[in-house]
Biopython code that builds the backbone (N, CA, C, O; Angstrom):
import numpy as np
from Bio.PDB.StructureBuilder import StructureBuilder

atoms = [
    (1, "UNK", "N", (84.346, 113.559, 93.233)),
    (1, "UNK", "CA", (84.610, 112.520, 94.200)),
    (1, "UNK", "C", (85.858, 111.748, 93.769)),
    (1, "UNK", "O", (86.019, 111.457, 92.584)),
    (2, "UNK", "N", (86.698, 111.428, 94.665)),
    (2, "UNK", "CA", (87.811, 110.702, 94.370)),
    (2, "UNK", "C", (87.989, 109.218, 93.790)),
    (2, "UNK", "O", (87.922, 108.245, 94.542)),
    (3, "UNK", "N", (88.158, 109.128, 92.773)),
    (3, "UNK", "CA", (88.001, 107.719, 92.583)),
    (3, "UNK", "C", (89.222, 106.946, 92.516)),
    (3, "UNK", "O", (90.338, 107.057, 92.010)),
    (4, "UNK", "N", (88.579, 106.121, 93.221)),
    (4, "UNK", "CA", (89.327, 105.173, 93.827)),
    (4, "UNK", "C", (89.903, 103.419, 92.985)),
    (4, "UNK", "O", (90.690, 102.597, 93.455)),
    (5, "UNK", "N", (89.248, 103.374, 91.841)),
    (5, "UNK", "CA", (89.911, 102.493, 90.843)),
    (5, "UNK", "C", (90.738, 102.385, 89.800)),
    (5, "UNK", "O", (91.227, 101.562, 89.026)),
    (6, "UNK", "N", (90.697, 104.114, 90.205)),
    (6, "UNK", "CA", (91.805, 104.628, 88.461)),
    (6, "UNK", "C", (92.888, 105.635, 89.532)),
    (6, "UNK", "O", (92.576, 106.419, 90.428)),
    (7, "UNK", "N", (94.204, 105.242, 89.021)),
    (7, "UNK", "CA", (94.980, 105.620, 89.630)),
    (7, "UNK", "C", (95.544, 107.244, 88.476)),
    (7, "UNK", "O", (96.041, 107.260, 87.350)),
    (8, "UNK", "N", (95.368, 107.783, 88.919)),
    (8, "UNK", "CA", (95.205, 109.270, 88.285)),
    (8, "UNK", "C", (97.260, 110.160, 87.874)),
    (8, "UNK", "O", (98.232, 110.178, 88.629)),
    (9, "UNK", "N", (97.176, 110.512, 86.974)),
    (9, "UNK", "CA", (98.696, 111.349, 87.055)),
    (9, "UNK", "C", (98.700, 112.255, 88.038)),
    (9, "UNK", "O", (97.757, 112.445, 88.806)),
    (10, "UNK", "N", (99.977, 112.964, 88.048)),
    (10, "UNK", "CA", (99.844, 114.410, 89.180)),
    (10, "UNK", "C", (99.291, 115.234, 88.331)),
    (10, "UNK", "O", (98.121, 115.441, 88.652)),
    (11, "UNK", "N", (99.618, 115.813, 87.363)),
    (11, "UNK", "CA", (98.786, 116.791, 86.539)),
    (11, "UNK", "C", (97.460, 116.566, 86.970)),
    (11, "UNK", "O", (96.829, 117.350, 87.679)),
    (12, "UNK", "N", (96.949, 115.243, 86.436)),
    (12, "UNK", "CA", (95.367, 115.009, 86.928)),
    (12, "UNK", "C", (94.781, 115.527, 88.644)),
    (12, "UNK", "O", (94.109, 116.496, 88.998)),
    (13, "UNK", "N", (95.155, 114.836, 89.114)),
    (13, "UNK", "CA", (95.402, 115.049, 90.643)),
    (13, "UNK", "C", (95.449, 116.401, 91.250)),
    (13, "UNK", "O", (94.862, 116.748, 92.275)),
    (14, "UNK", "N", (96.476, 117.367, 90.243)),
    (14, "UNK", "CA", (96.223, 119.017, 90.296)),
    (14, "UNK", "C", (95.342, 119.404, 89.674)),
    (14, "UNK", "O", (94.594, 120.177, 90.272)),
    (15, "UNK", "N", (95.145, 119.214, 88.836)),
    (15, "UNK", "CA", (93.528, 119.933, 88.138)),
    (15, "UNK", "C", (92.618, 119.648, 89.196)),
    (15, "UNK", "O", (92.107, 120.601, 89.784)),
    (16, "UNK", "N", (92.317, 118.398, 89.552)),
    (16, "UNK", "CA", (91.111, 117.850, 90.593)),
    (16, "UNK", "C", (91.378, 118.927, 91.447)),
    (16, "UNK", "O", (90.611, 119.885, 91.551)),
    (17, "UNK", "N", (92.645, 118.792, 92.188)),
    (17, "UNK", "CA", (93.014, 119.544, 93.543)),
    (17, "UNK", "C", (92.683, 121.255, 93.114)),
    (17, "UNK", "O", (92.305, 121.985, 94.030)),
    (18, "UNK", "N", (92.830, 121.805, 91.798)),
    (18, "UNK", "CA", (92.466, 123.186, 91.686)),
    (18, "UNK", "C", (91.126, 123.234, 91.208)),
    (18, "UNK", "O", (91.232, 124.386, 90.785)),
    (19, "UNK", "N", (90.043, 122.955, 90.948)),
    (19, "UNK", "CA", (89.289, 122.514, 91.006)),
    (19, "UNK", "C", (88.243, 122.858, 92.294)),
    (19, "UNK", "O", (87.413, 123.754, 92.447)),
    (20, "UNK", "N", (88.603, 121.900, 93.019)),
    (20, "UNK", "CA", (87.810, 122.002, 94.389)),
    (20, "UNK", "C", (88.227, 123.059, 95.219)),
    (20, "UNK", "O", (87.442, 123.507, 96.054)),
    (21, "UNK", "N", (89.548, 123.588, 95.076)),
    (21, "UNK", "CA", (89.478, 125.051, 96.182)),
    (21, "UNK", "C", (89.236, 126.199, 95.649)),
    (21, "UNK", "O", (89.386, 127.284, 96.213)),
    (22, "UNK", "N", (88.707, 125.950, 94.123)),
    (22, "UNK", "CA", (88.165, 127.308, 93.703)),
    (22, "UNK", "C", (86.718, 126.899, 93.679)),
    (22, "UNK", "O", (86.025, 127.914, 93.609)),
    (23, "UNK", "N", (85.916, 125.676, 93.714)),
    (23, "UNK", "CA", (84.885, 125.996, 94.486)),
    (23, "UNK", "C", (84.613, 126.281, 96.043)),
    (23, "UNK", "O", (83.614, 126.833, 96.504)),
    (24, "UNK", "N", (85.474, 125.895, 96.596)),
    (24, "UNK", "CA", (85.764, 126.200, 98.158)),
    (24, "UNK", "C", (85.791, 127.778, 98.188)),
    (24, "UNK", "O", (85.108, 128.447, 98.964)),
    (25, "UNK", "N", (86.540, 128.217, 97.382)),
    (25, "UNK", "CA", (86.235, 130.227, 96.978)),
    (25, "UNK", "C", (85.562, 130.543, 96.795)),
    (25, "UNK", "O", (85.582, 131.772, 96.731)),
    (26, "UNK", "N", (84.376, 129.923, 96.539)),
    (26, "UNK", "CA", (82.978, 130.400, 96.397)),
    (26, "UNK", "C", (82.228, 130.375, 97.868)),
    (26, "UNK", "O", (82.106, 129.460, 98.682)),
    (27, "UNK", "N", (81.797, 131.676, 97.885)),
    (27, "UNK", "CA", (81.207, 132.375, 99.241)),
    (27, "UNK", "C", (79.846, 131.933, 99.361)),
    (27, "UNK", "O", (79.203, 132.393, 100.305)),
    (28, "UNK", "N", (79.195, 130.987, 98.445)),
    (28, "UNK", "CA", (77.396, 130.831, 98.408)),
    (28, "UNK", "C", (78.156, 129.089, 98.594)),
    (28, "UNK", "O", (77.301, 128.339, 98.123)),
    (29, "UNK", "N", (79.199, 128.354, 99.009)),
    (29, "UNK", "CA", (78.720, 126.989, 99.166)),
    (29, "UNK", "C", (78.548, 125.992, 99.927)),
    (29, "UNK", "O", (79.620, 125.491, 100.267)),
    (30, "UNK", "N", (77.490, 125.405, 100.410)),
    (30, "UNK", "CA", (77.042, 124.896, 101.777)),
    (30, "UNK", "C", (77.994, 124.099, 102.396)),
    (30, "UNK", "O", (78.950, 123.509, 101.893)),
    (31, "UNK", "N", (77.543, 124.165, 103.780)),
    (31, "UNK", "CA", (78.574, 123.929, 104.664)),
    (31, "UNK", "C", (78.996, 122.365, 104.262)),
    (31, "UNK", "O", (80.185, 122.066, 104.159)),
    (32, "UNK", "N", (78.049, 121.495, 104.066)),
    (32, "UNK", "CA", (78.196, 120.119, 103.747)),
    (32, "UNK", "C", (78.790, 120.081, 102.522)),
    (32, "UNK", "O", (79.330, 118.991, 102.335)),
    (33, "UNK", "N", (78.910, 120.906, 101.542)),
    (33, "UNK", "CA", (79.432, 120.735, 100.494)),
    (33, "UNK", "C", (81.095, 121.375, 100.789)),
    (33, "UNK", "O", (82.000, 120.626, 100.420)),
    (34, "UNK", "N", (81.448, 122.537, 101.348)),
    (34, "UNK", "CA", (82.522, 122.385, 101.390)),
    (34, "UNK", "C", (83.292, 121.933, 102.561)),
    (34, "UNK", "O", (84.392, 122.400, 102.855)),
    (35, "UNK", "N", (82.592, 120.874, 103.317)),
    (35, "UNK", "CA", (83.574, 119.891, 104.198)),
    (35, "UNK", "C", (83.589, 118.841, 103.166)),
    (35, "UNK", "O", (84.784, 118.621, 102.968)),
    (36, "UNK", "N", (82.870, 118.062, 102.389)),
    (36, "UNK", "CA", (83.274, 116.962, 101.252)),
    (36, "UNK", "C", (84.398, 117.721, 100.169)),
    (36, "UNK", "O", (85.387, 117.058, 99.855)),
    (37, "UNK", "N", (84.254, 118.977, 99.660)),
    (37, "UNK", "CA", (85.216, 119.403, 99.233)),
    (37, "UNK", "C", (86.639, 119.377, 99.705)),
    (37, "UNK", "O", (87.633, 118.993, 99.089)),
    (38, "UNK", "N", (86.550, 119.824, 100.827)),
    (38, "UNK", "CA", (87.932, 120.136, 102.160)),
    (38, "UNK", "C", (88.310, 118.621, 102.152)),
    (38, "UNK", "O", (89.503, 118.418, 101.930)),
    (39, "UNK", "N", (87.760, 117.840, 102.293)),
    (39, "UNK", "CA", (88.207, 116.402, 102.390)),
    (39, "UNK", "C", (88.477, 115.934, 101.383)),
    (39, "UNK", "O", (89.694, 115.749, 101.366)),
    (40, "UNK", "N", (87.827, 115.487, 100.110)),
    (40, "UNK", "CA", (88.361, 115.493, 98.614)),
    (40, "UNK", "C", (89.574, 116.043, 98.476)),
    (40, "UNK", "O", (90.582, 115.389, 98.206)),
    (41, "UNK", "N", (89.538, 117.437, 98.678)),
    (41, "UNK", "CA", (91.188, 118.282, 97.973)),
    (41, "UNK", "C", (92.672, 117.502, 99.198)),
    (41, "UNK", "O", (93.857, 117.378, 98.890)),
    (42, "UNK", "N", (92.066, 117.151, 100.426)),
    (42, "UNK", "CA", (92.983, 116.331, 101.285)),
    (42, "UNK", "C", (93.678, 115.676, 100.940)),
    (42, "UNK", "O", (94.905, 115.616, 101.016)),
    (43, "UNK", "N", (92.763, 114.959, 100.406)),
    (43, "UNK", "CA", (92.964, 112.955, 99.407)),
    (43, "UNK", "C", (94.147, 113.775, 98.324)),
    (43, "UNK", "O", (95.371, 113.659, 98.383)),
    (44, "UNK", "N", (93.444, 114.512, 97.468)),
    (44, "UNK", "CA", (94.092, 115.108, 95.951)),
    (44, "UNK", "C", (95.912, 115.579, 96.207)),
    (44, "UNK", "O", (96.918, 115.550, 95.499)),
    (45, "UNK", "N", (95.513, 116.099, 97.983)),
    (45, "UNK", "CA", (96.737, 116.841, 98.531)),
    (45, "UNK", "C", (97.894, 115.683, 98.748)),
    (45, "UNK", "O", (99.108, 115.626, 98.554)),
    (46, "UNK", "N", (97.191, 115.063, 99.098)),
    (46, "UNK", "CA", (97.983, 113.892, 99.372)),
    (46, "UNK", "C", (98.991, 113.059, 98.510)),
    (46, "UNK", "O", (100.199, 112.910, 98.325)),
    (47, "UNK", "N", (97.615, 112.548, 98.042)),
    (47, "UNK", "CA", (98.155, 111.689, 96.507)),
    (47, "UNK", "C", (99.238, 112.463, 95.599)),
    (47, "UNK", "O", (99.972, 111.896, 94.790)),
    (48, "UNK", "N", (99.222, 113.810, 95.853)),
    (48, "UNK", "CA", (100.553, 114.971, 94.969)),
    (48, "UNK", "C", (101.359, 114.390, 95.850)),
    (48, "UNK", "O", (101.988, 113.370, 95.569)),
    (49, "UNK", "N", (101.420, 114.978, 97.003)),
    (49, "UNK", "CA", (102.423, 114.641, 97.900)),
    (49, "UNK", "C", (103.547, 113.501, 97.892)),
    (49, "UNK", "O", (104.742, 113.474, 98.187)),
    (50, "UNK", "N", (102.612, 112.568, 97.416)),
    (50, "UNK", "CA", (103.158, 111.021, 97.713)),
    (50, "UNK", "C", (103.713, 110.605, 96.010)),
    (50, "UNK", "O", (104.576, 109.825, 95.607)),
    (51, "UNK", "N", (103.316, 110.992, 95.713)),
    (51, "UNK", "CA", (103.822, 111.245, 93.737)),
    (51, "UNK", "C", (105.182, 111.697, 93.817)),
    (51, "UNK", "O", (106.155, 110.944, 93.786)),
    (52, "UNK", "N", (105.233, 113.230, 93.946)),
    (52, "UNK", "CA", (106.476, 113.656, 94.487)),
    (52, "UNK", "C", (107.614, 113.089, 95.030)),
    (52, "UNK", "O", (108.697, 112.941, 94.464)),
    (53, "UNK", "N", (107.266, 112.736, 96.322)),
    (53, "UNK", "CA", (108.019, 111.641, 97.273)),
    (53, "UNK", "C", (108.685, 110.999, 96.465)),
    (53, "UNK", "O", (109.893, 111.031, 96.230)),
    (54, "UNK", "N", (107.496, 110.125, 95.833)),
    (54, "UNK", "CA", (108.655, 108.824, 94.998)),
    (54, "UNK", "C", (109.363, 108.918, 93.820)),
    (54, "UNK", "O", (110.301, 108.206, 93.459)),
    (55, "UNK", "N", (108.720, 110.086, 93.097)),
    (55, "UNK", "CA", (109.803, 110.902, 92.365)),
    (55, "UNK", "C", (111.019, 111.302, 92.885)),
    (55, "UNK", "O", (112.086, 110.890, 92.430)),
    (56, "UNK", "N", (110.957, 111.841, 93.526)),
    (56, "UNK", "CA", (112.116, 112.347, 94.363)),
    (56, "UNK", "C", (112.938, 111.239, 95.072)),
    (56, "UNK", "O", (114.149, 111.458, 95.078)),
    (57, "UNK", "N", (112.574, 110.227, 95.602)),
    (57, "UNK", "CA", (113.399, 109.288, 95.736)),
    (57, "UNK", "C", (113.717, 108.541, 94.475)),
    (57, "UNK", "O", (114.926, 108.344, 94.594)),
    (58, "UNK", "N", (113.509, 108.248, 93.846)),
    (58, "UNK", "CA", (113.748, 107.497, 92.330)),
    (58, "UNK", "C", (114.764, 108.575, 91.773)),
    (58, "UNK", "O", (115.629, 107.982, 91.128)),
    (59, "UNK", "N", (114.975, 109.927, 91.786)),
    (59, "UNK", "CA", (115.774, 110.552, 91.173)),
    (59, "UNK", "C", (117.298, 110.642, 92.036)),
    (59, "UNK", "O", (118.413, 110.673, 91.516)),
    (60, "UNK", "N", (117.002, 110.669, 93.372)),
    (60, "UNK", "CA", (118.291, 110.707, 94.231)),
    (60, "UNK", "C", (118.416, 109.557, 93.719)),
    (60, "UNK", "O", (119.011, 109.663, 92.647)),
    (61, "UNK", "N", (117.990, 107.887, 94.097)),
    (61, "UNK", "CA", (118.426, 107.076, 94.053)),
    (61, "UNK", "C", (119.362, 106.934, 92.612)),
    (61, "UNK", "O", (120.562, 106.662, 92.662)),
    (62, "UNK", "N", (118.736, 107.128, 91.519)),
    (62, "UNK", "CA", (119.469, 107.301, 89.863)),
    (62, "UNK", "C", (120.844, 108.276, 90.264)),
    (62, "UNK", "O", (121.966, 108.144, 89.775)),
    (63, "UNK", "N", (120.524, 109.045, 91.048)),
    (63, "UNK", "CA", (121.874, 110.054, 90.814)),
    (63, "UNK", "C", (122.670, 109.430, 91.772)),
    (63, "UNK", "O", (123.867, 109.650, 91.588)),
    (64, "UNK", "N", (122.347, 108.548, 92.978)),
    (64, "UNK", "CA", (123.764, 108.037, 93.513)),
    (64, "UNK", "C", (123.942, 107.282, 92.906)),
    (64, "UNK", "O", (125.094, 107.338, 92.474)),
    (65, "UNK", "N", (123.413, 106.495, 92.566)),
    (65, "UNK", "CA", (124.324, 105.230, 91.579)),
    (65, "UNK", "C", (124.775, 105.561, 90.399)),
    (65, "UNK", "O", (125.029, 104.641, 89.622)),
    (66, "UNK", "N", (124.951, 106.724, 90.040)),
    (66, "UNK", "CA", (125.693, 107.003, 89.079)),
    (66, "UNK", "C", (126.948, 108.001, 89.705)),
    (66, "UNK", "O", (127.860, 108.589, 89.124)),
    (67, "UNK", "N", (126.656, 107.936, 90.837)),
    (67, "UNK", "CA", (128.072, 108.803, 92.005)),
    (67, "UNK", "C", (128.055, 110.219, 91.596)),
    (67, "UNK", "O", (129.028, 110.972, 91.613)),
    (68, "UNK", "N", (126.742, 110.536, 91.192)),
    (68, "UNK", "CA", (126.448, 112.271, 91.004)),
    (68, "UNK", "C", (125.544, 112.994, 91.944)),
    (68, "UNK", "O", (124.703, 113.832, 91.619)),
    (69, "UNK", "N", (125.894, 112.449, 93.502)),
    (69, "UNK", "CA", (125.308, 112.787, 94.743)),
    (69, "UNK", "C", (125.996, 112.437, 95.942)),
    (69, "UNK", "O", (126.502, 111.316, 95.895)),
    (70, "UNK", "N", (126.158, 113.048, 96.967)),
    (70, "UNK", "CA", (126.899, 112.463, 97.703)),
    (70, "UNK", "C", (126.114, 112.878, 99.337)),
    (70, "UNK", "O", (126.718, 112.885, 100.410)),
    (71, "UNK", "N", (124.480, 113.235, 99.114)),
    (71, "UNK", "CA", (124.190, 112.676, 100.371)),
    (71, "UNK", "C", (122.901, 112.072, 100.569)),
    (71, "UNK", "O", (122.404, 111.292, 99.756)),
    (72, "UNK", "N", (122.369, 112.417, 101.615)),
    (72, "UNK", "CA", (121.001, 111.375, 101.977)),
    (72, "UNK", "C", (119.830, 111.967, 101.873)),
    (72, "UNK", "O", (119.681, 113.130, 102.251)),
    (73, "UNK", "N", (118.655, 111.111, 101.247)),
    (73, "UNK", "CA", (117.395, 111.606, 101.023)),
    (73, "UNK", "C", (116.456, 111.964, 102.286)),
    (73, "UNK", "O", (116.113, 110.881, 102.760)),
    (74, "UNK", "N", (115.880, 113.046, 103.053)),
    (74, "UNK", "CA", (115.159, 113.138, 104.188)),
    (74, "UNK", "C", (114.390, 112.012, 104.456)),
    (74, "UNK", "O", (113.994, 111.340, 103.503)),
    (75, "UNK", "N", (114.148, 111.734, 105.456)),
    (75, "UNK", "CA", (112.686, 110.991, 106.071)),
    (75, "UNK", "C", (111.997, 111.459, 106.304)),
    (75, "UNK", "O", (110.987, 110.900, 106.732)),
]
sb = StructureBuilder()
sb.init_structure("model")
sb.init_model(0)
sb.init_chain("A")
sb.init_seg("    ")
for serial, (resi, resn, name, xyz) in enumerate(atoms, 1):
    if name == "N":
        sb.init_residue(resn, " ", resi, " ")
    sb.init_atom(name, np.array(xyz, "f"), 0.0, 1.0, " ", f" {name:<3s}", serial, name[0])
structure = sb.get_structure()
């Protein structure tokens, strides 16, 4: 279950996230268990996602202000 008071690394966040879709690979696991799974690995999907992101903006941003970039970060 995702917890929600400890703010987790991405490493962490990928283990969790690999984790739950290799029980999701398991062919014996109930339907209720892998929609809380499917939803858990969402959250996990996410939270990478959004890690990334601000990595990735924090690194463009460092490289233009040092004028070792010369264009714009997507939206």
């Amino acid at each position: 279950m995702m917890e929600e008071n400890k703010e987790l690394s991405f490493e962490e966040y990928l283990k969790k996230l690999d984790e739950l879709l290799k029980k999701l690979d398991d062919k014996n696991i109930a339907l209720e268990e892998s929609v809380k799974c499917y939803t858990e690995a969402l959250d996990y999907s996410k939270k990478c996602y959004e890690i990334l992101n601000n990595q990735e903006k924090l690194i463009v941003s460092k490289m233009t202000d040092m004028g070792l970039v010369d264009f714009k970060v997507e939206q």
